[in-house]
C-alpha angles and dihedrals in degrees: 000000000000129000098219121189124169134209128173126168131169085224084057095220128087120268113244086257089053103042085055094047096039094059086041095058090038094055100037085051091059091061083068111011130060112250088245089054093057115092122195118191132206153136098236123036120277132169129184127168097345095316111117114192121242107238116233130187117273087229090075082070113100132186099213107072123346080211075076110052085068088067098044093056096039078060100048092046094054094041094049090045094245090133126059116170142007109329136174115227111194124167109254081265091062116096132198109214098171143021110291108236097188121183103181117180092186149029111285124009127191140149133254111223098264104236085054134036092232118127111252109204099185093105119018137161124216139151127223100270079070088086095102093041087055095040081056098049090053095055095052094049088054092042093054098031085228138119144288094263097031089052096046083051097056084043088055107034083062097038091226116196081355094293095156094057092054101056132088121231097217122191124267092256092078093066118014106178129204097258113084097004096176111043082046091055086045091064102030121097114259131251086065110233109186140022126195125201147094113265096203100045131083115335113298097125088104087049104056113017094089087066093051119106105237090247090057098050087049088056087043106045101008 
């Protein structure tokens, strides 16, 4: 499997969040990924602790969401035969705070948020039989000017090409988010496997440093 993060910027260099987050999630991975299984997206070249980023075109960049860009370069790397095999896509906020023990049935599996039905496409699985589905997803966001969740959920609400059939439900571990922390804790399979906020944003320290191991607080907060 492949641990798979993105980061374009017309700057091409990481913005002082990022570059933060970035050597975070490169060093916490580590704890549970092979150097060679982690892959590091962007458009400029970039290397931390072993891990070498892959150079994409500037033209995957888009202005309107950067919830869109994801899906751009996921298309590009399965078109383009970068990806072979199952991989986890999660946004640089997303942390991984235990082994990922993924069963997917289907093509693509990701989690709602829980307290809404609503795709959340911060963390997602998916193996490489998913191009169509994601070819799909990228038209529908162009053709509705919306974003990356809004346009999987007209996709799926119509079933269209038979999308809904071809995504996982996952449970709620695998993307806990920072609303309703609790009641979303209370439903999601234990050991928790991924947690999904900003640290230095807003105040969620309280919500979520319980569930830290103790080595990734240290990289968060020293």
């Amino acid at each position: 499997m492949r641990n798979l993060l993105i980061f374009l910027n017309p700057d091409k260099k990481f913005n002082e969040e990022n570059d933060k987050y970035v050597r975070i999630q490169i060093e916490n991975s580590l704890d549970y990924w092979k150097r060679d299984e982690i892959l590091l997206v962007t458009n400029f070249p970039y290397e931390y602790m072993g891990v070498k980023a892959l150079v994409v075109p500037d033209n995957l960049y888009s202005k309107i969401s950067k919830c869109i860009i994801k899906i751009n370069v996921i298309v590009y790397l399965l078109e383009n035969k970068l990806i072979d095999e199952l991989t986890w896509f999660h946004d640089t906020e997303a942390w991984q705070v235990a082994p990922l023990d993924v069963k997917l049935d289907k093509v693509l599996g990701m989690t709602d948020y829980g307290w809404s039905p609503k795709w959340n496409g911060g963390s997602m699985f998916f193996y490489p039989e998913a191009i169509h589905l994601f070819t799909l997803w990228k038209k529908s966001i162009e053709d509705n000017k919306t974003d990356d969740e809004r346009a999987l959920m007209l996709l799926t609400e119509k079933n269209i090409d038979n999308s809904a059939n071809r995504i996982q439900r996952m449970n709620i571990t695998y993307n806990i988010g920072k609303r309703n922390v609790k009641s979303n804790i209370k439903i999601a399979d234990m050991p928790l496997k991924v947690l999904h906020f900003h640290p230095y944003r807003e105040n969620l320290v309280e919500k979520f440093w319980e569930y830290l191991p103790k080595k990734l607080r240290k990289l968060i907060y020293g």
